[in-house]
C-alpha positions as CSV (number, residue, x, y, z in Angstrom):
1,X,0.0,0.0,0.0
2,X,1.2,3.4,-0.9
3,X,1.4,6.5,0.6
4,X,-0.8,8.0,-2.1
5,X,-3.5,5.4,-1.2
6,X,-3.3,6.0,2.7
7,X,-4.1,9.4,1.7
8,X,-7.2,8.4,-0.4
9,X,-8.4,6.2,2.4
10,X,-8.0,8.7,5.1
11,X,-9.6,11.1,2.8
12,X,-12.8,8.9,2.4
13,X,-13.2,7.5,5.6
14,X,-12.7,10.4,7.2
15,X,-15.2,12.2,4.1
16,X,-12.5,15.2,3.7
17,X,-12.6,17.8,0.8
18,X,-9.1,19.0,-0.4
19,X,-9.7,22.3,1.3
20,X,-9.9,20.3,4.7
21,X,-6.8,18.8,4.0
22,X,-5.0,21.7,2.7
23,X,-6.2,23.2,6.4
24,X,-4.9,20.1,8.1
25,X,-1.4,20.7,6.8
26,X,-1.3,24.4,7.7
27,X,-1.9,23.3,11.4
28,X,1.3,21.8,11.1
29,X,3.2,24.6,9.2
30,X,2.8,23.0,6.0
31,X,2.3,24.4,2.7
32,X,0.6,23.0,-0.4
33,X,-1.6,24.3,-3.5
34,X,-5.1,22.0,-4.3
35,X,-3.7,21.5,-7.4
36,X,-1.0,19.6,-5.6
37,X,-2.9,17.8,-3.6
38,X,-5.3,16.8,-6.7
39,X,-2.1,15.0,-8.0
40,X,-1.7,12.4,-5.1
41,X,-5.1,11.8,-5.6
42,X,-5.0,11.0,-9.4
43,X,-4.4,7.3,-10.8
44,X,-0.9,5.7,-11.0
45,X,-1.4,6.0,-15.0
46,X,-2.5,10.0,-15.5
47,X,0.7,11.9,-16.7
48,X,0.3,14.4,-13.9
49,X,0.4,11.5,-11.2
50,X,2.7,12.6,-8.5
51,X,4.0,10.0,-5.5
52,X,3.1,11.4,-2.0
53,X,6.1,11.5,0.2
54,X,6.5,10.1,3.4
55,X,7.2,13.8,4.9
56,X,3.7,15.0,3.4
57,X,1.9,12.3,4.5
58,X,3.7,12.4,8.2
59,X,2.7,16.3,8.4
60,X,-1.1,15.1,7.0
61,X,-0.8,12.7,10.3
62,X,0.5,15.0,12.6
63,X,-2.3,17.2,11.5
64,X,-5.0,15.6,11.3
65,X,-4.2,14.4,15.1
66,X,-4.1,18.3,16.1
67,X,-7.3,18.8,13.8
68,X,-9.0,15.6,15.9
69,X,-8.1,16.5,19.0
70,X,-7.2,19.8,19.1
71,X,-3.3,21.5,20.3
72,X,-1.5,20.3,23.1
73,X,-1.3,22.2,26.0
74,X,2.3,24.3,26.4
75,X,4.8,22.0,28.4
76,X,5.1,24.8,31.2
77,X,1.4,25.1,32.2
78,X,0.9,25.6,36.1
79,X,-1.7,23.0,35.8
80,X,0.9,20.3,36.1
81,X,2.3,22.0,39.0
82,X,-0.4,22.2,40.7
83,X,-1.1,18.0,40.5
84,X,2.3,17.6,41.6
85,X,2.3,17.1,45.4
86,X,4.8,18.3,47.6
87,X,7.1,16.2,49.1
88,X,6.7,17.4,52.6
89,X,2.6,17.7,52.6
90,X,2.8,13.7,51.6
91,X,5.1,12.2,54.7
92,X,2.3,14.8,57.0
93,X,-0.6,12.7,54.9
94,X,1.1,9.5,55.1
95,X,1.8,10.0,59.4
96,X,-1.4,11.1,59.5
97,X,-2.8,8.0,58.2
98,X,-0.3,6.4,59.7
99,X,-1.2,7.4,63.2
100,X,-5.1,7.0,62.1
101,X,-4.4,3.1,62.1
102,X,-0.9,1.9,64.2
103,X,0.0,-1.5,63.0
104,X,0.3,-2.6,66.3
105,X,-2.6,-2.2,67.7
106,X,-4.1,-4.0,64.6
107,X,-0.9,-6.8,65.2
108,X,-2.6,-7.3,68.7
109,X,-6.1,-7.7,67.6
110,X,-5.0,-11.0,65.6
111,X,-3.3,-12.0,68.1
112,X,-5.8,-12.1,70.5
113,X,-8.4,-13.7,68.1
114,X,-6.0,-16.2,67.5
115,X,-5.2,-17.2,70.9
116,X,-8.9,-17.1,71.9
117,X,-9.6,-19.8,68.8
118,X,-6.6,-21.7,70.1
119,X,-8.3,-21.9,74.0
120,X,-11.4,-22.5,72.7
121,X,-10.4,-25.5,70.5
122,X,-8.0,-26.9,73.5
């Protein structure tokens, strides 16, 4: 399968003129004329066939993801910050909880239900 008919497949499937598309590759800073496009989309025999390239396709891809789903947040948003928890307000939540349940009282409490079962099966 060629890049040429990923394109056509994507393009059907996805029922996308060749303005759409030409959109879809300026999202990613790609340039290209309709009449350019028209020729990926021609058959392998017309005189003005033209092979799509791995690059135009990849940008189509990239693209059509940011078209889809819409651009990523920047990497230095304070919304990450703010999920990250700080390292000293964790160890207060985890004594907290620790202290909420000791292990040895809860250590105790088998041990006295399991000497109880032994002295009543004696």
């Amino acid at each position: 399968m060629t890049n040429n008919d990923i394109l056509k497949k994507l393009r059907v499937a996805l029922k996308l003129r060749d303005d759409d598309i030409v959109k879809i590759l300026e999202l990613v800073d790609f340039r290209i004329s309709k009449s350019e496009l028209g020729a990926f989309f021609r058959n392998e025999d017309h005189p003005k066939y033209m092979e799509c390239g791995d690059q135009i396709l990849r940008n189509f891809l990239n693209g059509l993801v940011i078209h889809l789903r819409g651009p990523m947040p920047p990497k230095n948003s304070t919304s990450k910050k703010e999920k990250i928890p700080n390292p000293q307000a964790g160890t207060e939540q985890g004594e907290a909880s620790a202290k909420a349940i000791p292990k040895k009282f809860i250590k105790k409490k088998s041990l006295l239900h399991s000497k109880t079962n032994k002295k009543s099966n004696d």
